[in-house]
C-alpha positions in Angstrom: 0.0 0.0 0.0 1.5 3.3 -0.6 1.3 6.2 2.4 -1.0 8.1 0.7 -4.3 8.3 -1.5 -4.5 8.3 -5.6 -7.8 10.0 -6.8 -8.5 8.4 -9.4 -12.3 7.8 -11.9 -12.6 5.8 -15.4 -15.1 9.2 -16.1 -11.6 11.6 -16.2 -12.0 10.8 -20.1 -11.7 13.7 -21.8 -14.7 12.6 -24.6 -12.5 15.2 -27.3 -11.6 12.6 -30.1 -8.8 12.7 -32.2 -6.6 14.8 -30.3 -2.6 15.8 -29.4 -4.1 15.9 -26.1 -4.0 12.2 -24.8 -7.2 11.5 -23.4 -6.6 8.2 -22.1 -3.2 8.6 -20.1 -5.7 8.7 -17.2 -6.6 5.5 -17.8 -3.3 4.0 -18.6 -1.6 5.3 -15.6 -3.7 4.0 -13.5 -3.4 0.4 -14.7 -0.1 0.5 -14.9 0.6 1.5 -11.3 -1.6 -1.6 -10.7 0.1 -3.8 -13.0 3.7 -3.4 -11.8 2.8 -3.1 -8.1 3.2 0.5 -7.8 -0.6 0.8 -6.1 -3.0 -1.8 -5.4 -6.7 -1.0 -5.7 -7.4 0.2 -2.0 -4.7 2.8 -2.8 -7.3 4.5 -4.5 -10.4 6.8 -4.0 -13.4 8.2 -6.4 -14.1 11.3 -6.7 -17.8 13.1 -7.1 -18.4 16.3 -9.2 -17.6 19.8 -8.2 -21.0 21.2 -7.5 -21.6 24.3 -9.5 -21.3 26.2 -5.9 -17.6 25.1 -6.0 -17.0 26.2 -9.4 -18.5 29.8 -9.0 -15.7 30.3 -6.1 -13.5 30.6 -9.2 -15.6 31.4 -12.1 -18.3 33.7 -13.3 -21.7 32.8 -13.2 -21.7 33.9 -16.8 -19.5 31.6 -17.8 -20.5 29.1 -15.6 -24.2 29.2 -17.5 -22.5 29.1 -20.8 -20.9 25.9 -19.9 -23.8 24.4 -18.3 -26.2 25.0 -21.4 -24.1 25.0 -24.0 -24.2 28.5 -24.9 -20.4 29.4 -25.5 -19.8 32.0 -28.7 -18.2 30.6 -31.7 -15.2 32.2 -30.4 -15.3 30.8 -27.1 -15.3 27.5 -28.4 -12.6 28.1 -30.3 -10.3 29.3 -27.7 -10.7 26.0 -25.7 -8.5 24.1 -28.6 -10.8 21.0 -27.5 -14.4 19.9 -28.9 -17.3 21.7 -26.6 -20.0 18.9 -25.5 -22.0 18.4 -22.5 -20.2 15.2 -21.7 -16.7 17.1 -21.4 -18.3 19.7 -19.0 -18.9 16.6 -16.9 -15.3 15.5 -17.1 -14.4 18.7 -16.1 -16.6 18.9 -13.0 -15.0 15.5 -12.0 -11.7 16.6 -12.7 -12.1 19.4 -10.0 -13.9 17.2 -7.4 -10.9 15.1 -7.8 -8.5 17.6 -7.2 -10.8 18.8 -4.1 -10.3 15.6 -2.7 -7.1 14.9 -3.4 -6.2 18.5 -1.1 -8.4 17.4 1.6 -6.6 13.8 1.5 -3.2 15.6 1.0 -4.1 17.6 4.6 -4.4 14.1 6.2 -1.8 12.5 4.7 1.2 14.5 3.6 0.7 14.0 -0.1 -2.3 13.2 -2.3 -2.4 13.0 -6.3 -5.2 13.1 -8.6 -4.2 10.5 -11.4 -5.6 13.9 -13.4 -6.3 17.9 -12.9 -3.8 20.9 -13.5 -5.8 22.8 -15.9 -4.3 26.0 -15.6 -5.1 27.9 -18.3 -8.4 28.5 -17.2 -9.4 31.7 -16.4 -12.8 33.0 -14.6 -14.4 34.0 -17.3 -13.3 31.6 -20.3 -11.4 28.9 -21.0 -8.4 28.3 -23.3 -5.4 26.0 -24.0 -7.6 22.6 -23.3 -9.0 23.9 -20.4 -12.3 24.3 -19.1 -12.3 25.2 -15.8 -9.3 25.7 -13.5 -9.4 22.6 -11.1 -6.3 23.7 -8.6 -8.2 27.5 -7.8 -11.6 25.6 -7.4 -9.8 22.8 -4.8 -8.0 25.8 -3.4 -10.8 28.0 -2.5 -13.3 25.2 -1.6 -10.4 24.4 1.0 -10.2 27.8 1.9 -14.2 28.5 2.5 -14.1 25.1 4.6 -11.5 26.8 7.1 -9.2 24.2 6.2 -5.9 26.3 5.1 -5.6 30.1 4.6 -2.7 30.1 2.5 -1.6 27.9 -0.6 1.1 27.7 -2.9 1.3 26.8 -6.3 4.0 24.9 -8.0 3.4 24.9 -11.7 5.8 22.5 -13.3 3.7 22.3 -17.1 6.2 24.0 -19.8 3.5 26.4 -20.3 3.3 28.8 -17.8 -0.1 28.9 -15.7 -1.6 32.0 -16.9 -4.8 31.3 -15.8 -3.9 30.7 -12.2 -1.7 33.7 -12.3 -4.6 35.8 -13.2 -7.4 34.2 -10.6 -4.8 34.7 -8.1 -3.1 38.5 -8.7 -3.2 39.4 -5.6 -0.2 37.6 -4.1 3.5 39.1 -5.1 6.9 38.4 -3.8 8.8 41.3 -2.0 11.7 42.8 -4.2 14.3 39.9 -2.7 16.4 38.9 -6.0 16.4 35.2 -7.3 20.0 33.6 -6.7 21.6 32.9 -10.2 22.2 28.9 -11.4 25.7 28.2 -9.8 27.8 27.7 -12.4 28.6 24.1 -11.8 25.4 23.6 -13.3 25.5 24.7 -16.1 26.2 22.7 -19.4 29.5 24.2 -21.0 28.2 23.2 -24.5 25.7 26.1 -24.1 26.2 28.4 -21.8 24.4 31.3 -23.6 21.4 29.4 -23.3 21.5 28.8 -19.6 20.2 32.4 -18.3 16.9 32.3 -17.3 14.2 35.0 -17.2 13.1 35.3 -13.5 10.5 38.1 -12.9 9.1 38.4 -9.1 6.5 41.4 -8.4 6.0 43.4 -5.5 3.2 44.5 -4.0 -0.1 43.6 -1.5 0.4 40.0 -0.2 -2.5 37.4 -1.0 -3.3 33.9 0.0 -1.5 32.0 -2.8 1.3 32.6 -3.8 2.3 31.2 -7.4 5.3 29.6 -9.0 5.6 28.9 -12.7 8.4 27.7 -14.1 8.2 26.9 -18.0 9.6 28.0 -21.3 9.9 31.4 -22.2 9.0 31.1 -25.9 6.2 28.7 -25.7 2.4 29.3 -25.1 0.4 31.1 -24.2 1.8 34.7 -26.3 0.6 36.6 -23.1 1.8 35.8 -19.5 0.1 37.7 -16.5 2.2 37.7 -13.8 2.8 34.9 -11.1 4.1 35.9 -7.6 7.4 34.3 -9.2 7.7 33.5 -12.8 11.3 31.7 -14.7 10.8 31.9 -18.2 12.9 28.8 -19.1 15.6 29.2 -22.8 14.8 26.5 -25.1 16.3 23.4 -24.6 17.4 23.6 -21.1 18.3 20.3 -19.5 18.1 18.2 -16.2 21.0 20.0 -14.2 19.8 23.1 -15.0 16.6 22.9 -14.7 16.3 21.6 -11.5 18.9 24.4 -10.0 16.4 26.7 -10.9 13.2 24.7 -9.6 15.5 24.8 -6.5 16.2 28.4 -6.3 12.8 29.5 -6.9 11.2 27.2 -4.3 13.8 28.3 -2.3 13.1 31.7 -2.8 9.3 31.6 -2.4 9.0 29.8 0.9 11.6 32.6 2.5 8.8 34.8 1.6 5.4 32.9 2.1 4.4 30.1 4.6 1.4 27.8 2.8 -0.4 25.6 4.4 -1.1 23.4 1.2 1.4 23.3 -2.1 -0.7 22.6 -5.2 2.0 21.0 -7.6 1.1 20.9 -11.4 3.7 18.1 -12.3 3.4 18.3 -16.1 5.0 15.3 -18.3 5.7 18.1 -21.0 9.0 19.8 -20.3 10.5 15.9 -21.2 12.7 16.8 -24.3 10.7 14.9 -26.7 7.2 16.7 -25.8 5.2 17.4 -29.0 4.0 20.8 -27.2 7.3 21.9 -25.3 10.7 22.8 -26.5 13.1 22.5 -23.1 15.1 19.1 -22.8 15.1 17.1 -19.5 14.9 13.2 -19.9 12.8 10.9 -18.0 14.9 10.3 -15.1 15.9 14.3 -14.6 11.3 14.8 -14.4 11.6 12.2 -11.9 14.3 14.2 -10.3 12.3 17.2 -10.4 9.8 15.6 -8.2 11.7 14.3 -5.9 12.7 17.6 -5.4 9.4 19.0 -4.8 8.2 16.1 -1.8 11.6 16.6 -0.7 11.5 20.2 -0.3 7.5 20.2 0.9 8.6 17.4 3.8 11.5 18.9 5.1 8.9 22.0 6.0 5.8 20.3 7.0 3.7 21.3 4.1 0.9 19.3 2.6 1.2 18.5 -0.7 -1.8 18.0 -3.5 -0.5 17.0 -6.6 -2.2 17.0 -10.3 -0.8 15.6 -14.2 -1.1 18.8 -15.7 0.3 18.4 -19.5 2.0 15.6 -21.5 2.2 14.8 -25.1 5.1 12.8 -26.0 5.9 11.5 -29.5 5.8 8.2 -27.6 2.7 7.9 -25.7 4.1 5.4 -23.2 6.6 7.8 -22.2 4.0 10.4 -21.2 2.4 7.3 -18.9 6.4 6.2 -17.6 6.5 9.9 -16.6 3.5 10.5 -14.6 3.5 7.1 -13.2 7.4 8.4 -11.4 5.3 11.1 -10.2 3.3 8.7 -7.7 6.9 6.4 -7.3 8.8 9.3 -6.1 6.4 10.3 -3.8 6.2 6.9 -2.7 10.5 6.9 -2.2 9.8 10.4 -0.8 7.3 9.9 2.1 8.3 6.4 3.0 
């Protein structure tokens, strides 16, 4: 048994057809972590659907109608990038009711995942990028309007950067502290021009989340609102480097902020043969980058939800390997 829950629901089918976005990794991760002893079945729990009170904590009622009666503009629809139905409004509704429950099990336990989620490029009024609604705010605030946590943190590991959850949650900036450069020993003397990253912090009020993206810089979406602290990633960055700056910035943000629940968005996409990214970590440097994360989280107490995010490898089964390491170094993490 592992020492913590995987949310998991046959229903997290995206019903969007043909499609870069692989609608049945869901699936497929989850038997696999049951065929090679990973999880066994009592390692898992189902989730129910967000009511439509839990996504208006995020969302406008507006939008909200739109969704439920299928009543988006041409437009609209167009800007979601996936095939409107009434059946992938369902999925949706699941997807956040399984990231709801996988925060309140990740308050119990230490860590819980959601074998699905990180839609981030949700905003409250519309949807873009594959995305509906934006699961991670939803299980955030529901958590919050429970008295369950005040304070969250996001950990957006996707290549593209979370613009919809910097927007729902503007309100939360960093002080003016600097970011610490990549020690050089990191770096890979092949291409040290390519090594700089772009790290923007904003000052201002504080919030209640605070929001860490870390993706590449020349990738979508065009426009990127401000997180608390953004690192706009060069193309083709690798492993070593990568993770120095995942280090730095976590670093950085919990000398500034004290959550009492880290949402990390563990996308399979900044893998270096991603159809959608352009960075290049291998398998075994995303696996690294998790380990980092529980490592990082358990060292300071903090409760850690976890969601897929992205993935869309040439290879499909390396998109599954990935996010399947996701649950095994949590597993090697928490043990």
């Amino acid at each position: 048994m592992l020492p913590f829950k995987l949310v998991y629901s046959d229903d997290y089918f995206l019903p969007i057809g043909s499609h870069v976005f692989p609608a049945e990794k869901y699936k497929c991760i989850h038997d696999r972590l049951l065929a090679s002893g990973i999880a066994v079945p009592s390692d898992f729990v189902v989730p129910r659907p967000a009511t439509d009170q839990d996504v208006l904590l995020v969302h406008t009622a507006q939008y909200v109608e739109k969704l439920k009666t299928g009543t988006l503009s041409a437009r609209e629809e167009l800007e979601l990038e996936v095939p409107y139905s009434p059946e992938l409004v369902r999925a949706f509704w699941l997807g956040a009711g399984g990231s709801m429950l996988a925060a309140d099990h990740a308050l119990n336990d230490g860590v819980a995942i959601s074998i699905g989620g990180g839609f981030h490029h949700a905003f409250p009024d519309h949807g873009e990028g594959f995305c509906l609604i934006h699961d991670v705010a939803i299980a955030i605030r529901r958590m919050q309007r429970d008295g369950k946590i005040r304070t969250a943190m996001t950990v957006d590991c996707d290549v593209h950067q979370g613009n919809g959850t910097a927007a729902i949650f503007a309100g939360t900036r960093t002080s003016s502290e600097p970011l610490p450069s990549v020690p050089a020993s990191t770096m890979n003397p092949s291409r040290p021009a390519k090594t700089s990253a772009k790290t923007k912090m904003h000052s201002g009020h504080a919030g209640d989340v605070f929001t860490i993206s870390l993706h590449q810089e020349n990738n979508y979406p065009a426009l990127k609102p401000p997180s608390s602290i953004d690192i706009d990633l060069p193309d083709a960055i690798g492993d070593d480097d990568y993770l120095a700056w995942l280090d730095n910035a976590l670093s950085s943000g919990l000398r500034q902020f004290q959550p009492e629940l880290l949402c990390y968005l563990a996308g399979a996409d900044p893998y270096r043969e991603d159809q959608l990214g352009g960075l290049s970590l291998t398998i075994e440097g995303l696996k690294k980058r998790d380990e980092l994360v529980f490592r990082v989280a358990k060292a300071r107490g903090i409760p850690v939800m976890v969601t897929l995010a992205g993935g869309y490898a040439l290879k499909f089964e390396d998109t599954v390997t990935i996010h399947c390491n996701t649950v095994i170094a949590a597993k090697e993490v928490m043990l």
